[in-house]
N, CA, C and O atoms as a GROMACS GRO file, in nm:
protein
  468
    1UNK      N    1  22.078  18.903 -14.572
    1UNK     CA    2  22.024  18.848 -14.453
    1UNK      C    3  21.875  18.823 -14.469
    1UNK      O    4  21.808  18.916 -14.514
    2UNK      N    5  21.804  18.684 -14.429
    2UNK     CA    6  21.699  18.682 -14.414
    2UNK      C    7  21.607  18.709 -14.241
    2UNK      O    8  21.607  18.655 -14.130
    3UNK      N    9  21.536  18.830 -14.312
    3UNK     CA   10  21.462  18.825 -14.175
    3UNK      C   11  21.360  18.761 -14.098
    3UNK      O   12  21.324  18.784 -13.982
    4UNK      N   13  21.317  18.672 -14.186
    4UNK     CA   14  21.190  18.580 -14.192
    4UNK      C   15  21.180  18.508 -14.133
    4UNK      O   16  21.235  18.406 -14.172
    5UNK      N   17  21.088  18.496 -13.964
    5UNK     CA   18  21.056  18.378 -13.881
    5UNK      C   19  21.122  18.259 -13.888
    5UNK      O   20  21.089  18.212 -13.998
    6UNK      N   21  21.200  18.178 -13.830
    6UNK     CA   22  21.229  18.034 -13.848
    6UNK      C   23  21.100  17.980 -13.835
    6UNK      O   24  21.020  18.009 -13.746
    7UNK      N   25  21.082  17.899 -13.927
    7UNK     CA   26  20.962  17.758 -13.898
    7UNK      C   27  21.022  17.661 -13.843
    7UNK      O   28  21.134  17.618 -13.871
    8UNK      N   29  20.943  17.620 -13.755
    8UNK     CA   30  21.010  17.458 -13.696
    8UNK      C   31  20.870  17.370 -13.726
    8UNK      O   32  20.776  17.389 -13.650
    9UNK      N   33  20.858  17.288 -13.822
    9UNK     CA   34  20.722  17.215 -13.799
    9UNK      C   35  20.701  17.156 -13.732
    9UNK      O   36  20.583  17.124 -13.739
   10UNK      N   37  20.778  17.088 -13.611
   10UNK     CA   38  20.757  16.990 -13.532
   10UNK      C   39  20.706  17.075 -13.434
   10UNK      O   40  20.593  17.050 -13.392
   11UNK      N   41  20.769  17.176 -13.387
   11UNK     CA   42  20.713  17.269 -13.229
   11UNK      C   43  20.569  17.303 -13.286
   11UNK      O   44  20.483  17.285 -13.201
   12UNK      N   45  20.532  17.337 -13.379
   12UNK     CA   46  20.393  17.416 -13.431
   12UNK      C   47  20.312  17.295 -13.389
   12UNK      O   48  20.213  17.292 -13.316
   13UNK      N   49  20.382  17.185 -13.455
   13UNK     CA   50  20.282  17.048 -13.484
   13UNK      C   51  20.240  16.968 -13.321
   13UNK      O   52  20.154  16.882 -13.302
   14UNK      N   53  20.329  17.026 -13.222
   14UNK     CA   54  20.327  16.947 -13.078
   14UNK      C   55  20.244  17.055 -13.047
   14UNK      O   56  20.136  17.021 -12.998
   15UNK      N   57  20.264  17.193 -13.061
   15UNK     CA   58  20.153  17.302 -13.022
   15UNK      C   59  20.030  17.274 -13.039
   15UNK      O   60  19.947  17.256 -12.949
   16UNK      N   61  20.008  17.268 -13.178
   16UNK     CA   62  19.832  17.200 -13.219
   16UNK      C   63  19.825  17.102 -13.141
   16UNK      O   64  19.724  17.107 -13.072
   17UNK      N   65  19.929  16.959 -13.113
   17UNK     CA   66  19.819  16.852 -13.061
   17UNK      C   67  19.820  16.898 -12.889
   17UNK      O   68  19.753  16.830 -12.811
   18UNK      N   69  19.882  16.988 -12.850
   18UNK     CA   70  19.863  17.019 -12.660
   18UNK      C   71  19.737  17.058 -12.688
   18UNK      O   72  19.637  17.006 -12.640
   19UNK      N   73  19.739  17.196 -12.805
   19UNK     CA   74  19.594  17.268 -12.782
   19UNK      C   75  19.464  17.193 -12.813
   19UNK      O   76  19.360  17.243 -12.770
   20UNK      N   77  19.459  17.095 -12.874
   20UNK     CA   78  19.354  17.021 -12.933
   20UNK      C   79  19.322  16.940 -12.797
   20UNK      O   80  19.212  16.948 -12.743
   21UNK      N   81  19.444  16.846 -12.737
   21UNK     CA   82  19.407  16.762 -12.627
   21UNK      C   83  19.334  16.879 -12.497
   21UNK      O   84  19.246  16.844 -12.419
   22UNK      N   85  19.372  16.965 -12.501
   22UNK     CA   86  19.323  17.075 -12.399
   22UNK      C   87  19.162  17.087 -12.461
   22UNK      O   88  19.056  17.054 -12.408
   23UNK      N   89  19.188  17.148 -12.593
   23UNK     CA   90  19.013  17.145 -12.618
   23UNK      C   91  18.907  17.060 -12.578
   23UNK      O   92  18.797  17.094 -12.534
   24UNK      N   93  18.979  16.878 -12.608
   24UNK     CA   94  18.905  16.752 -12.601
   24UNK      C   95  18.871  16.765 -12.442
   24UNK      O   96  18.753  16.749 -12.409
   25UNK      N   97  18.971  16.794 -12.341
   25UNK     CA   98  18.991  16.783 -12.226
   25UNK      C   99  18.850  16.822 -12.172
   25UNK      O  100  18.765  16.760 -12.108
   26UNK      N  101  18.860  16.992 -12.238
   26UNK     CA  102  18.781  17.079 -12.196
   26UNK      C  103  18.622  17.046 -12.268
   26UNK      O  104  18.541  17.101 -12.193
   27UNK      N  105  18.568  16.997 -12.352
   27UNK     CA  106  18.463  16.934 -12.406
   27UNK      C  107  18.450  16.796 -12.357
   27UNK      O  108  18.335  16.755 -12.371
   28UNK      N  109  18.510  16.733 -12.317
   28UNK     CA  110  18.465  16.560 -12.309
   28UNK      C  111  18.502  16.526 -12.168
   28UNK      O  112  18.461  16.412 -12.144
   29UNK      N  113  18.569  16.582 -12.058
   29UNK     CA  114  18.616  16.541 -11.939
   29UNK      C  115  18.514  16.597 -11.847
   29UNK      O  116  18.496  16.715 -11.815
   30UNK      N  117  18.465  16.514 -11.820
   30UNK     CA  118  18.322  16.609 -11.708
   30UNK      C  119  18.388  16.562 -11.562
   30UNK      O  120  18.329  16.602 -11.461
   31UNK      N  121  18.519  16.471 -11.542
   31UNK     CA  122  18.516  16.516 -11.449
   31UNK      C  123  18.549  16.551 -11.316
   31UNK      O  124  18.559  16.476 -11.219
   32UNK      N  125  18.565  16.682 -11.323
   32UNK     CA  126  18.588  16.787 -11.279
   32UNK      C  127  18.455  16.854 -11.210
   32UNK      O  128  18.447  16.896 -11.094
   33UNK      N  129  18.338  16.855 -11.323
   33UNK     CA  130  18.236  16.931 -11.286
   33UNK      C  131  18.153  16.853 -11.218
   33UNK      O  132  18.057  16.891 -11.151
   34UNK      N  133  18.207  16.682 -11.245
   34UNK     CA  134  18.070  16.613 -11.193
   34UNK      C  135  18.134  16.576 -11.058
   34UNK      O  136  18.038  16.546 -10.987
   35UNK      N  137  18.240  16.563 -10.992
   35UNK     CA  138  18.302  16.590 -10.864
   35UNK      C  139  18.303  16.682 -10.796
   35UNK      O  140  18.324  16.654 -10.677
   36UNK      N  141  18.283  16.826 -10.827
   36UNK     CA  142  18.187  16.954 -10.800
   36UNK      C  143  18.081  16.926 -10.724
   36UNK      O  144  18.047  16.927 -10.605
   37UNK      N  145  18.021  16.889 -10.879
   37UNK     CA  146  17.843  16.899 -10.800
   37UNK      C  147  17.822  16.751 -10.703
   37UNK      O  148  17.733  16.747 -10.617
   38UNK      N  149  17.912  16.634 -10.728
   38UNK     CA  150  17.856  16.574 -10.601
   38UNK      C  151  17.894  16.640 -10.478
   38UNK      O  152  17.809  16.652 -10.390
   39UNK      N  153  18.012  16.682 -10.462
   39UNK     CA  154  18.051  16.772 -10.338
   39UNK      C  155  17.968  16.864 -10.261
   39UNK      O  156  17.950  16.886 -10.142
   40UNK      N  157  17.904  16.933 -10.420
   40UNK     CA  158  17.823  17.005 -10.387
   40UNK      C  159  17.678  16.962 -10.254
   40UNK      O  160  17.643  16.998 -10.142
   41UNK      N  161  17.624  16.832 -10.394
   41UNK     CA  162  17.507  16.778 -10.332
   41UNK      C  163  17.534  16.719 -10.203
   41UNK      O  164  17.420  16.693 -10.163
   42UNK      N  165  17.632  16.676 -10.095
   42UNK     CA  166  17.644  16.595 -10.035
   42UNK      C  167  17.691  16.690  -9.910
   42UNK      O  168  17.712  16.648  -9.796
   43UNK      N  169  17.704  16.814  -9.949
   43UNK     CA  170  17.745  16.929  -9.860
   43UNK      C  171  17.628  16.977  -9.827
   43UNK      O  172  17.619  17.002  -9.707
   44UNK      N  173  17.520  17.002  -9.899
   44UNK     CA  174  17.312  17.050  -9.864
   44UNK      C  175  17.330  16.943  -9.827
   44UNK      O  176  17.411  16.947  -9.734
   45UNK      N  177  17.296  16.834  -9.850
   45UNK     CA  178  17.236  16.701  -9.800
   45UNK      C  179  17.243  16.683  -9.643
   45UNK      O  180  17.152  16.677  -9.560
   46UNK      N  181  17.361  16.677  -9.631
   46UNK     CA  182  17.419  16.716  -9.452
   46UNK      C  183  17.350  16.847  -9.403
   46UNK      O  184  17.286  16.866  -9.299
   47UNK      N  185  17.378  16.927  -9.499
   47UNK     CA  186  17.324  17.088  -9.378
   47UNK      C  187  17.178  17.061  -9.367
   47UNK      O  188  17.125  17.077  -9.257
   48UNK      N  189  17.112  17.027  -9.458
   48UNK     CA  190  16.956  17.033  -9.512
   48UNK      C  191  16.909  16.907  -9.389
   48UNK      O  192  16.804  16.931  -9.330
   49UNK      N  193  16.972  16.797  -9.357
   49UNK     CA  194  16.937  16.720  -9.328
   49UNK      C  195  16.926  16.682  -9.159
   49UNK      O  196  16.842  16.622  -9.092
   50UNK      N  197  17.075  16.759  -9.121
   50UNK     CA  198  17.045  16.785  -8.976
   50UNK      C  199  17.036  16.658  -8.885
   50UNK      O  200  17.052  16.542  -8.921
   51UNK      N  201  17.002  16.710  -8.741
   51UNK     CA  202  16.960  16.594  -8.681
   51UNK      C  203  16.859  16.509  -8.724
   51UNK      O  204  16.839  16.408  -8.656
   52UNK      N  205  16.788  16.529  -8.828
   52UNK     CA  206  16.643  16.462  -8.821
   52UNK      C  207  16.657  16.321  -8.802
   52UNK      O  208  16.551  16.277  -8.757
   53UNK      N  209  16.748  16.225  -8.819
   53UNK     CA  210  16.821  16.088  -8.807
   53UNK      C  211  16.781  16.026  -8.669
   53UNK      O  212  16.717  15.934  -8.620
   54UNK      N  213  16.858  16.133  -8.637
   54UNK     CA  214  16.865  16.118  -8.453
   54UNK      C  215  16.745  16.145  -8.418
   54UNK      O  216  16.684  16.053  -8.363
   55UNK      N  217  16.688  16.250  -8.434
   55UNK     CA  218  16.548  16.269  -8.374
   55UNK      C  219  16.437  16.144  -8.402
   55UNK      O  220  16.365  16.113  -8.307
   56UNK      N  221  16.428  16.101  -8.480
   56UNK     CA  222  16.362  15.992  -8.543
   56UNK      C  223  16.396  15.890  -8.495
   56UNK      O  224  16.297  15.818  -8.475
   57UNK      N  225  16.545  15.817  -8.447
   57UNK     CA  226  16.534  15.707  -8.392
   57UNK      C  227  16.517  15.738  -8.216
   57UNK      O  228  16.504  15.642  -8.140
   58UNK      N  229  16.519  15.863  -8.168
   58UNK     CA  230  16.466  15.875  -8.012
   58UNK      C  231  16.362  15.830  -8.020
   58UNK      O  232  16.325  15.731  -7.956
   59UNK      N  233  16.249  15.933  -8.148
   59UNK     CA  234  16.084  15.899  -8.151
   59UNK      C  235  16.030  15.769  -8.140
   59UNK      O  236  15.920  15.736  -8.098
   60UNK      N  237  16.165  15.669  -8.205
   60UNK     CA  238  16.147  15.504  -8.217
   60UNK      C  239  16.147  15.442  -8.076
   60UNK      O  240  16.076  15.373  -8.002
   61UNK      N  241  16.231  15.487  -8.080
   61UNK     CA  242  16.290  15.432  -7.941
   61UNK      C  243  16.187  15.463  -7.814
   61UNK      O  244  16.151  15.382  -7.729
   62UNK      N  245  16.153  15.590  -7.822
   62UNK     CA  246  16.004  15.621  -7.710
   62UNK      C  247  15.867  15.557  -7.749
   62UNK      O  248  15.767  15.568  -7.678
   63UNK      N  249  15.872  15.498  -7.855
   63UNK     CA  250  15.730  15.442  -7.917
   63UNK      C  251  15.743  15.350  -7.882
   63UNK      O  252  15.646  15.297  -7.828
   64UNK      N  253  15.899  15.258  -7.896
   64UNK     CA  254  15.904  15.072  -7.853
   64UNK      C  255  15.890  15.107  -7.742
   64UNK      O  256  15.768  15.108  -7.727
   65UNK      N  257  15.945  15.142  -7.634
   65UNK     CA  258  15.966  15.167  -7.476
   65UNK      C  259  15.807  15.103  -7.454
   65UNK      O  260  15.775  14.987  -7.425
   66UNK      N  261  15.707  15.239  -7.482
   66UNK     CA  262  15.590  15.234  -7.502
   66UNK      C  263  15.481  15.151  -7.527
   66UNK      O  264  15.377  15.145  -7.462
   67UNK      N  265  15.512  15.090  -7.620
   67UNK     CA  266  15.474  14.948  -7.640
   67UNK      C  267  15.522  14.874  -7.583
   67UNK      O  268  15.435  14.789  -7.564
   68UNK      N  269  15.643  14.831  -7.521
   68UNK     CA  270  15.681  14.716  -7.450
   68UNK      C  271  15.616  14.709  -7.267
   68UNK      O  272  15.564  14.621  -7.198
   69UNK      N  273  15.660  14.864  -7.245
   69UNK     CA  274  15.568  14.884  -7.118
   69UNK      C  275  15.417  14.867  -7.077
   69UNK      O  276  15.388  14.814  -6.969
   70UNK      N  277  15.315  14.915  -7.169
   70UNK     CA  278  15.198  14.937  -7.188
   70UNK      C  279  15.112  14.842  -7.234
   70UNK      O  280  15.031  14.770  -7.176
   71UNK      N  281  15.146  14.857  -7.361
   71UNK     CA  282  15.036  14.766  -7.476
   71UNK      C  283  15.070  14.611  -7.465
   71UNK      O  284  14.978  14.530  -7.476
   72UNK      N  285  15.186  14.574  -7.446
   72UNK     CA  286  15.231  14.459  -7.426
   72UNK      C  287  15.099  14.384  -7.327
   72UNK      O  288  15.013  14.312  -7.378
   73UNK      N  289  15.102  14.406  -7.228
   73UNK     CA  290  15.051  14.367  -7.089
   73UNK      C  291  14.870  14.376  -7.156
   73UNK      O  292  14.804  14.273  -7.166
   74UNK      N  293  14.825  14.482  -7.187
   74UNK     CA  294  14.737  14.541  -7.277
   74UNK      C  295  14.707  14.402  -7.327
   74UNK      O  296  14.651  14.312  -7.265
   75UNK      N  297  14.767  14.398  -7.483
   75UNK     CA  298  14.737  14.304  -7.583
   75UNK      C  299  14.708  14.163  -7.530
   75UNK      O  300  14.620  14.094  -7.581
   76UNK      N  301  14.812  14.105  -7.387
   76UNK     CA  302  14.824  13.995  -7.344
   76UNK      C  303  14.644  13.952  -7.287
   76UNK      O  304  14.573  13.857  -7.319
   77UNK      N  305  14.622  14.052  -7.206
   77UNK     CA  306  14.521  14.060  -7.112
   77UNK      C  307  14.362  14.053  -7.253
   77UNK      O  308  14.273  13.969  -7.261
   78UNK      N  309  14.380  14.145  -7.318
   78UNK     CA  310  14.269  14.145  -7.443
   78UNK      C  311  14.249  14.022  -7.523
   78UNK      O  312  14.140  13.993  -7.573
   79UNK      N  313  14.389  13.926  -7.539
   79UNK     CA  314  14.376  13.805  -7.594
   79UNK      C  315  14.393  13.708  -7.543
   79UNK      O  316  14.415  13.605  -7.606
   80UNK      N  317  14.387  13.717  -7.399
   80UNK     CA  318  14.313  13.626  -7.318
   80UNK      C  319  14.148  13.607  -7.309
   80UNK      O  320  14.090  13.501  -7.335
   81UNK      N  321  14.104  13.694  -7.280
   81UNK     CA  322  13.965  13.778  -7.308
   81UNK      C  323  13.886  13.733  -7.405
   81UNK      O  324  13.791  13.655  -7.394
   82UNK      N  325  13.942  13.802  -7.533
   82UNK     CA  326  13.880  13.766  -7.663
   82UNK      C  327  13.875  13.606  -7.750
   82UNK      O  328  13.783  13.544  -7.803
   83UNK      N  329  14.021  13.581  -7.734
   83UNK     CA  330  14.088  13.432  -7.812
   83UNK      C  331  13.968  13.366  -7.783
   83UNK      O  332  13.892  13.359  -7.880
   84UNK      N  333  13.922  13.309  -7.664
   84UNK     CA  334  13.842  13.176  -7.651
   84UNK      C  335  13.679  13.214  -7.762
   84UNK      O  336  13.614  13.128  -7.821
   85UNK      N  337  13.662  13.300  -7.760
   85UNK     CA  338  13.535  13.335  -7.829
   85UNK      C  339  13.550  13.291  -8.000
   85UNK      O  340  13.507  13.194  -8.062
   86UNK      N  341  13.640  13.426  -8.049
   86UNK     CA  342  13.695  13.389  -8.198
   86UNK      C  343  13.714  13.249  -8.176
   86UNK      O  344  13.624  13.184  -8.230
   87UNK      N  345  13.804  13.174  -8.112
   87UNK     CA  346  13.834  12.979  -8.168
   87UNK      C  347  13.687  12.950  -8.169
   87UNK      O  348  13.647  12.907  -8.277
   88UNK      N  349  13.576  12.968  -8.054
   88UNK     CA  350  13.446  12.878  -8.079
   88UNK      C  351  13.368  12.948  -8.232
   88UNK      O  352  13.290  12.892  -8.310
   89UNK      N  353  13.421  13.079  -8.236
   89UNK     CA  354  13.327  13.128  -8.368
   89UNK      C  355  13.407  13.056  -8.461
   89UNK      O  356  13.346  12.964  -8.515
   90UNK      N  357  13.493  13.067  -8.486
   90UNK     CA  358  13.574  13.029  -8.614
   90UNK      C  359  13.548  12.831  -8.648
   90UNK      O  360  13.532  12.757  -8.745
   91UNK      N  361  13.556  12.823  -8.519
   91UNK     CA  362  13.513  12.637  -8.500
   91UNK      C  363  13.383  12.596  -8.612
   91UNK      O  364  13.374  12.509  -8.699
   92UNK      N  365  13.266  12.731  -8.555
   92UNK     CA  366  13.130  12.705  -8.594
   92UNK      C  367  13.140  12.713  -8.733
   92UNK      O  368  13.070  12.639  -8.803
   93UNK      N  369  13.226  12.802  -8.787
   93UNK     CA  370  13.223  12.841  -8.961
   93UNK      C  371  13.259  12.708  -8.973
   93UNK      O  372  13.179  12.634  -9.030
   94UNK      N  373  13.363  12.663  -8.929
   94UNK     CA  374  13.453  12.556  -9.016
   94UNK      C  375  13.352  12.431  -9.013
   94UNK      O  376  13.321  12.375  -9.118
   95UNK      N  377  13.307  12.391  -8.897
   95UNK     CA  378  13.153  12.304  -8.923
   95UNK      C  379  13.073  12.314  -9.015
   95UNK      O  380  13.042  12.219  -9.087
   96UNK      N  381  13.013  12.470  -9.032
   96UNK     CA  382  12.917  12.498  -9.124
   96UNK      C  383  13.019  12.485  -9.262
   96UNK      O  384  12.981  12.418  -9.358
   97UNK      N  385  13.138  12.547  -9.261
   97UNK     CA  386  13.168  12.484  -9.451
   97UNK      C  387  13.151  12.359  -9.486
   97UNK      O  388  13.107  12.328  -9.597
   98UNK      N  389  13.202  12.225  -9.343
   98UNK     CA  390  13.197  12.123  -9.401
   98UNK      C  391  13.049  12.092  -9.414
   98UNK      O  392  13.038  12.033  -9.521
   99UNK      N  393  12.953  12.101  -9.366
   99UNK     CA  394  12.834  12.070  -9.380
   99UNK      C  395  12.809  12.096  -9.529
   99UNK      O  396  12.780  12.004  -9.605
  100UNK      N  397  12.824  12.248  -9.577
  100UNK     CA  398  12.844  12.269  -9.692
  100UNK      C  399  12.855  12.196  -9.810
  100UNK      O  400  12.781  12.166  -9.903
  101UNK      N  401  13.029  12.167  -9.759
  101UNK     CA  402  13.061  12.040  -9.848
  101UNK      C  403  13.017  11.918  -9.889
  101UNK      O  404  13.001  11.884 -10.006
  102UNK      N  405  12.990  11.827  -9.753
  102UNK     CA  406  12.928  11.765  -9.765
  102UNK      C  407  12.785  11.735  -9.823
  102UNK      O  408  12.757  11.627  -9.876
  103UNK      N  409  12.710  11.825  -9.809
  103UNK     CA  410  12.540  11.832  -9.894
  103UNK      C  411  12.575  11.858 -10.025
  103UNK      O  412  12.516  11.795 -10.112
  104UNK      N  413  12.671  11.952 -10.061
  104UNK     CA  414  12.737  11.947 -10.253
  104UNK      C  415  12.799  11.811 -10.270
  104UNK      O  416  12.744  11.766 -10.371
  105UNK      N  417  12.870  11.735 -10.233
  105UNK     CA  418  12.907  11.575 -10.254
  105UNK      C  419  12.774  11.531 -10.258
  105UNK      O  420  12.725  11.529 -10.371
  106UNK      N  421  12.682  11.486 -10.144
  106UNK     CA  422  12.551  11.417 -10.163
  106UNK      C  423  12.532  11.474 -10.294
  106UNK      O  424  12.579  11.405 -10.385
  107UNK      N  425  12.459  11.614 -10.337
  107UNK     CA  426  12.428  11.671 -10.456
  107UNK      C  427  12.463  11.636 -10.589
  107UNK      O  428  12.388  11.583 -10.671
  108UNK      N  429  12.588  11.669 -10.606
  108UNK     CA  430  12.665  11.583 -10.735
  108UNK      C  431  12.683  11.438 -10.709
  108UNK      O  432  12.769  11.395 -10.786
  109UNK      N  433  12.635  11.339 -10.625
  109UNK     CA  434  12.651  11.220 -10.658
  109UNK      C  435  12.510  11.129 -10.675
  109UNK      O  436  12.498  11.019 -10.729
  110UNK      N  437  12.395  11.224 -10.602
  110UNK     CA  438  12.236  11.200 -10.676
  110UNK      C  439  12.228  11.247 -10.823
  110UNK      O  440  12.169  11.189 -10.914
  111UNK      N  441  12.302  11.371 -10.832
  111UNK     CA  442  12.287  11.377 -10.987
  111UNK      C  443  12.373  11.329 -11.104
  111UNK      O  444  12.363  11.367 -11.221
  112UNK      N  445  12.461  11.236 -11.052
  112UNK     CA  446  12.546  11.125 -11.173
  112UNK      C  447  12.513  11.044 -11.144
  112UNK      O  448  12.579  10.953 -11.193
  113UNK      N  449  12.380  10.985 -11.037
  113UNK     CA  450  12.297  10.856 -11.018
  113UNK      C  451  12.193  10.925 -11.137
  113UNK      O  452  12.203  10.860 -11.242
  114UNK      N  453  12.102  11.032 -11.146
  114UNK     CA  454  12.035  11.033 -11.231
  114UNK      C  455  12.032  11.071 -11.369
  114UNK      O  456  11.938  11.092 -11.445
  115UNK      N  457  12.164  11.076 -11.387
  115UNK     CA  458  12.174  11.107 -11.501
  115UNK      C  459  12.222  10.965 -11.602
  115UNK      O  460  12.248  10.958 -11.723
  116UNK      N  461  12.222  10.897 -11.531
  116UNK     CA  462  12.277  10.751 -11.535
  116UNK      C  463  12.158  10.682 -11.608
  116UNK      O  464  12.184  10.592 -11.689
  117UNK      N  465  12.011  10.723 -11.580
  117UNK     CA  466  11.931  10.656 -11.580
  117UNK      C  467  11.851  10.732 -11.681
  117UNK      O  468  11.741  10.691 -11.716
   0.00000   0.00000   0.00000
């Protein structure tokens, strides 16, 4: 009688490739861990983060109110006020550039008369 283990090479040989694909699994498949940690991150993100959303668009929302009530009427009344002044100042610059301009044209065209000569 032999007492000696049966070999089967094929069961050994399907053994190695489960355990190998398990190894690869376990070295090269991230994921597992990277579905973790987004879970993770997105679970603080919420706790960490809170109302502050909400609080922030009330703060908005009481600032436009604010401005629409107030400053509105405000701004209207100030640039009534102010506007006519700025247009006559701004008028006067725009005179004085062309004047500007104009005496540099005279300028460069006395001096390609005398250079002529």
């Amino acid at each position: 009688m032999n007492y000696e283990p049966e070999v089967n090479p094929r069961g050994n040989m399907a053994a190695i490739i489960k355990d190998a694909g398990e190894i690869w699994t376990r070295l090269f498949d991230h994921r597992p861990f990277v579905q973790g940690e987004i879970t993770f991150f997105l679970r603080e993100f919420q706790e960490k983060r809170g109302d502050r959303e909400v609080e922030r668009l009330f703060k908005i929302l009481e600032y436009s109110t604010e401005l629409k009530e107030n400053q509105l009427d405000r701004t209207e009344q100030l640039g009534d006020c102010h506007l006519p002044s700025l247009k006559a100042n701004v008028d006067v610059a725009l005179s004085m550039c062309e004047r500007v301009l104009q005496r540099e044209q005279y300028f460069d065209s006395v001096w390609i008369i005398f250079n002529h000569f």
